[in-house]
C-alpha positions as CSV (number, residue, x, y, z in Angstrom):
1,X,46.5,46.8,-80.0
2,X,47.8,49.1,-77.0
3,X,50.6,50.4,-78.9
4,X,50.4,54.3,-79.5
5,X,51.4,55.5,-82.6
6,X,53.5,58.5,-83.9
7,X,53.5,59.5,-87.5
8,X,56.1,62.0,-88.5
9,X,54.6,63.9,-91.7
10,X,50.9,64.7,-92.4
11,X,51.1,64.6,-96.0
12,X,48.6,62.3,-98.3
13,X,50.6,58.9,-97.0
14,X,51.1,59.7,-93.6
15,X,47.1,60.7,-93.0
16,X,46.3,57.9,-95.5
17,X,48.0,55.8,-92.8
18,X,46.5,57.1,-89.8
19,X,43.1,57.0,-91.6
20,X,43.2,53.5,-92.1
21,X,44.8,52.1,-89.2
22,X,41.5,54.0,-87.2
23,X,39.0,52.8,-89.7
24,X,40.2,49.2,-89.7
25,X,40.0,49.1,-86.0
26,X,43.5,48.4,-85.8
27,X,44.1,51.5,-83.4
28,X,41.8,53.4,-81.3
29,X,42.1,57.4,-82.6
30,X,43.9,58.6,-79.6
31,X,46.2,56.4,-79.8
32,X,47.7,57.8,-83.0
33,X,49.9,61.2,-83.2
34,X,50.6,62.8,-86.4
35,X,52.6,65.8,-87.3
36,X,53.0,68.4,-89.6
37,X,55.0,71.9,-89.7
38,X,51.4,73.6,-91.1
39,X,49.7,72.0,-88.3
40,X,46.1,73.3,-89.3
41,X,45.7,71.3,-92.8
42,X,45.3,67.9,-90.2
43,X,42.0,69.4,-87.8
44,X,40.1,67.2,-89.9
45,X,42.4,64.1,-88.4
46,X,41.7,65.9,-85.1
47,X,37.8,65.9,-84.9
48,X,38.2,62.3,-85.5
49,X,40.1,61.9,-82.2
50,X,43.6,61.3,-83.5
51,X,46.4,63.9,-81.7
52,X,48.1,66.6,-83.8
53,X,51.3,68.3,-83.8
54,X,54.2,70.0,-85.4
55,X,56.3,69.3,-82.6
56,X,57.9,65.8,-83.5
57,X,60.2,64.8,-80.2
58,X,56.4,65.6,-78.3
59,X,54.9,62.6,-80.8
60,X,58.1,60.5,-80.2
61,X,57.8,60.5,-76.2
62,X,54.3,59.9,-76.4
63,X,54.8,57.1,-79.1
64,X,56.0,53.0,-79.0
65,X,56.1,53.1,-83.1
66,X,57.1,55.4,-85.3
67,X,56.4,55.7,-88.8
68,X,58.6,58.4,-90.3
69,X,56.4,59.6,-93.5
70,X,58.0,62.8,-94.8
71,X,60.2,63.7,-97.9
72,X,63.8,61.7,-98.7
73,X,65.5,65.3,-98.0
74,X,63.8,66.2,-95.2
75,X,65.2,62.3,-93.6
76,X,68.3,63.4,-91.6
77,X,67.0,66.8,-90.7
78,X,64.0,65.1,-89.3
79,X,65.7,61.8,-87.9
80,X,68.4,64.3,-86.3
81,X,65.5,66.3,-84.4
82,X,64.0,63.2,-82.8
83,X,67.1,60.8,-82.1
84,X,67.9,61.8,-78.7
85,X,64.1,60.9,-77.5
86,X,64.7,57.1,-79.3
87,X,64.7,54.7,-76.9
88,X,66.0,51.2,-77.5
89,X,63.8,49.3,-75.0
90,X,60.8,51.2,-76.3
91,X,60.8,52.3,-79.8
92,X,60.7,51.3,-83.2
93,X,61.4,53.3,-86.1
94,X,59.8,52.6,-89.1
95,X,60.2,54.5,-92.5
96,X,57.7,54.4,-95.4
97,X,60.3,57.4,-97.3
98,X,61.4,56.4,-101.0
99,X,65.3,55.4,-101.7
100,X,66.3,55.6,-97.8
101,X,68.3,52.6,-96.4
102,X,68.5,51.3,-93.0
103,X,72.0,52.1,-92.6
104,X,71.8,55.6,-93.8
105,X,68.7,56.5,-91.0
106,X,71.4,53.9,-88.5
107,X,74.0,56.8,-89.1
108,X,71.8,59.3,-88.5
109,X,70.5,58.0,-84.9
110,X,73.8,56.8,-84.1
111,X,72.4,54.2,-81.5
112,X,70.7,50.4,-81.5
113,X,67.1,50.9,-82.4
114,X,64.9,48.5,-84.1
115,X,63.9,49.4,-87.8
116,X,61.9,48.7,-90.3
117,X,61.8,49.7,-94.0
118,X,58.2,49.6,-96.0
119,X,57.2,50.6,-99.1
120,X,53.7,51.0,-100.0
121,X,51.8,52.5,-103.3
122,X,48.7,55.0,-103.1
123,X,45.9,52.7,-103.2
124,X,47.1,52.8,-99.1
125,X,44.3,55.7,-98.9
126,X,41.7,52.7,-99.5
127,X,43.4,50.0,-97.4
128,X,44.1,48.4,-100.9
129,X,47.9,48.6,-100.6
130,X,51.0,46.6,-101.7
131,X,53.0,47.0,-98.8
132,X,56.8,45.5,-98.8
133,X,58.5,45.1,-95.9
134,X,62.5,44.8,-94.9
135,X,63.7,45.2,-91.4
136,X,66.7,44.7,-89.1
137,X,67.1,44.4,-85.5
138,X,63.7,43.5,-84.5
139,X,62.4,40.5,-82.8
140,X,59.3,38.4,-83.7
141,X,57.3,40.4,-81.6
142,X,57.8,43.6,-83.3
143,X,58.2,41.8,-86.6
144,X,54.7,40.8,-86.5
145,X,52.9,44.1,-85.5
146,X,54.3,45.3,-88.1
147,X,52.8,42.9,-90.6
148,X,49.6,43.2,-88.5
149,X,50.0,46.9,-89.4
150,X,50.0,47.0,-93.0
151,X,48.0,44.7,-93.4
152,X,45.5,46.7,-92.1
153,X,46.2,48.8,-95.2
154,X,46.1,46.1,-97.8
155,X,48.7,42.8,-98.3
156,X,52.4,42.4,-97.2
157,X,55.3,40.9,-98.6
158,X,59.0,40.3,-96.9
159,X,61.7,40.9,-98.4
160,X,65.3,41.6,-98.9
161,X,66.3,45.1,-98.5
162,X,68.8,44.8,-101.2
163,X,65.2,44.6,-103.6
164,X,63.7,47.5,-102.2
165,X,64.3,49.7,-105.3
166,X,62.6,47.0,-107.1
167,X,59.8,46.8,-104.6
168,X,59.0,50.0,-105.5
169,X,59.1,49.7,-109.8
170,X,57.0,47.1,-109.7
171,X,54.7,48.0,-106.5
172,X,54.7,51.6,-106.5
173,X,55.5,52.8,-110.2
174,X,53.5,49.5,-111.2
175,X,50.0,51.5,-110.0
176,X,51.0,54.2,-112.5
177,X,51.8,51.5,-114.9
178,X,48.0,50.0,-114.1
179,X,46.2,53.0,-114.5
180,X,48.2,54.0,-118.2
181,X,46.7,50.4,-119.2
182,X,43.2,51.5,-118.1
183,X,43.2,54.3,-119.3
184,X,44.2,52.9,-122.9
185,X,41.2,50.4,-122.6
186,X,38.9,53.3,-122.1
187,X,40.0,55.1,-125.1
188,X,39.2,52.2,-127.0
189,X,36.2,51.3,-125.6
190,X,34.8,54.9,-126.8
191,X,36.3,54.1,-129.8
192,X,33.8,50.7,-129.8
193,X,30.8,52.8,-129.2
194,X,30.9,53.9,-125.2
195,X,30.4,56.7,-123.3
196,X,33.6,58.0,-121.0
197,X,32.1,57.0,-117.7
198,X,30.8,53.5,-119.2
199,X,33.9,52.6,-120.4
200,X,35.8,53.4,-117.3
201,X,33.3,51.0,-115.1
202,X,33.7,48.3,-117.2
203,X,37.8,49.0,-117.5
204,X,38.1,49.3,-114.1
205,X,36.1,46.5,-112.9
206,X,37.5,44.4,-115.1
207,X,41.1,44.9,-114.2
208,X,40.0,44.8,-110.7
209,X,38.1,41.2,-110.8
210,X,41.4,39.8,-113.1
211,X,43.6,40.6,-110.1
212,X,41.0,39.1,-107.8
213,X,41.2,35.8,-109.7
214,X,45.1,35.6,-109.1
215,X,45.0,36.2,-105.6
216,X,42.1,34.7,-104.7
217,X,42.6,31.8,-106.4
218,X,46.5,31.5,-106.7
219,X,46.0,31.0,-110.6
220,X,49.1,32.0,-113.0
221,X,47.9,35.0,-115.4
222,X,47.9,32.5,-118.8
223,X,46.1,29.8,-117.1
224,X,43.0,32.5,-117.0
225,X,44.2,33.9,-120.4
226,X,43.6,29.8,-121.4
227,X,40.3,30.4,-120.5
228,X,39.0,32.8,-122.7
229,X,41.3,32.7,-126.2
230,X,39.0,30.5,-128.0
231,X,40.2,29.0,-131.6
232,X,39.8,32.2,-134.0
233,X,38.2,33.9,-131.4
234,X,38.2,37.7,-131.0
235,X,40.6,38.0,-127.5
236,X,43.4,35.7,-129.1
237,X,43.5,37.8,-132.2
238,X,43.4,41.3,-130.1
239,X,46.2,39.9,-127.7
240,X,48.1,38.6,-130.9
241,X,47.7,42.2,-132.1
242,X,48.7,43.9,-129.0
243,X,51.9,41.7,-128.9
244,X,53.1,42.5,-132.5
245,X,52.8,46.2,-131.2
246,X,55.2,45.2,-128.8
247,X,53.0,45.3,-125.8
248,X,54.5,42.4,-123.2
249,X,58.2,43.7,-124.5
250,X,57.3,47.7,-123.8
251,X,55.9,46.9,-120.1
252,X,59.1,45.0,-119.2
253,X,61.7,47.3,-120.8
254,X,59.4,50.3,-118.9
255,X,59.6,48.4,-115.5
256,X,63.6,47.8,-116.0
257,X,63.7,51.4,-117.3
258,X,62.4,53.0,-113.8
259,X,64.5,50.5,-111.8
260,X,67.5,51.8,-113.7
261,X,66.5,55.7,-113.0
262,X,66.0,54.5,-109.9
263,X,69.1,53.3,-108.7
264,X,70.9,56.4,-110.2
């Protein structure tokens, strides 16, 4: 890909980005431009070949995309700095910020520009991400170097804006959600006679290969459940216990519980 590459914030996503779009190929390293006020926490991202800067309208003119990574109130300071270098023939704007619409960052530039709207989770700092995507204004071109994009940096999904809150429950929150149920196993797997670290490489790997098996195979979760509840069997009675404990009920009234706090 030819296109160069500006990244407005050097924080954990924004370098997670850059790190991975370099490491996947997608990008040669000097074709990526990152930024950050304290310029000297990214040398590391400069011995590697990719530009550094704090000045943002200098990673703008040198960039085609822009992926604007910094904090929800630092948006229209940011977006106001760098709106009189976006062009419309040239540029698109994409933001990976949390709770930020199209239309509010539209106000802000005040002019047609292309945009895009994506919301990834951490596991983006091992090219493992869940990466949802909304945009508006773009053509099929641009459409599709953005999917190329992240899924350099894990698997994409379309969607609605209008779902974007939820996008980031069940994607984002949902890794917090993953690790809370691993971490539970590991308790109890001390509890069953393991050591800490044995029990978290069996936990792990276990909740790794049961996502593998739905999207690798396409399978529905309870036609892999079928699979191992065997008549009077130890996992049907554990998962019988877990759901008179209220386990499926406290997952989903925790996922509509951040969606709610969300949308405040």
């Amino acid at each position: 890909m030819n296109k160069k590459i500006a990244i407005i914030g050097g924080g954990n996503l924004g370098t997670s980005i850059a790190q991975g779009l370099v490491n996947s190929g997608f990008t040669k390293a000097q074709h990526i431009i990152i930024t950050k006020r304290n310029i000297a926490t990214l040398k590391p991202m400069e011995k590697q070949g990719i530009m550094i800067s704090s000045d943002n309208k200098e990673a703008v003119r040198f960039a085609d995309f822009i992926i604007l990574a910094v904090k929800p109130y630092q948006v229209e300071e940011v977006i106001g700095g760098i709106k009189n270098e976006l062009k419309d023939k040239k540029h698109v704007l994409c933001s990976v910020v949390t709770g930020v619409t199209i239309e509010q960052m539209q106000k802000i530039v005040a002019k047609k520009i292309p945009m895009v709207r994506a919301m990834p989770n951490t596991a983006i700092a091992i090219q493992e991400s869940m990466t949802c995507i909304s945009a508006t204004s773009v053509d099929g071109e641009q459409l599709k170097y953005v999917e190329d994009l992240f899924n350099q940096l894990g698997r994409v999904v379309m969607i609605d804006e209008k779902l974007m809150n939820a996008a980031t429950v069940l994607g984002a929150c949902g890794t917090a959600y993953a690790m809370r149920y691993i971490r539970a196993n590991i308790q109890g797997g001390i509890e069953i006679g393991f050591d800490a670290a044995t029990a978290s490489l069996i936990a792990a790997q276990t909740v790794k290969g049961a996502a593998d098996l739905l999207l690798k195979k396409g399978a529905h979760p309870e036609q892999e459940i079928d699979k191992v509840t065997t008549p009077r069997g130890c996992t049907i009675a554990g998962l019988n216990e877990m759901e008179h404990q209220g386990f499926s009920s406290s997952l989903i009234k925790g996922i509509i519980t951040s969606y709610e706090k969300i949308g405040e």
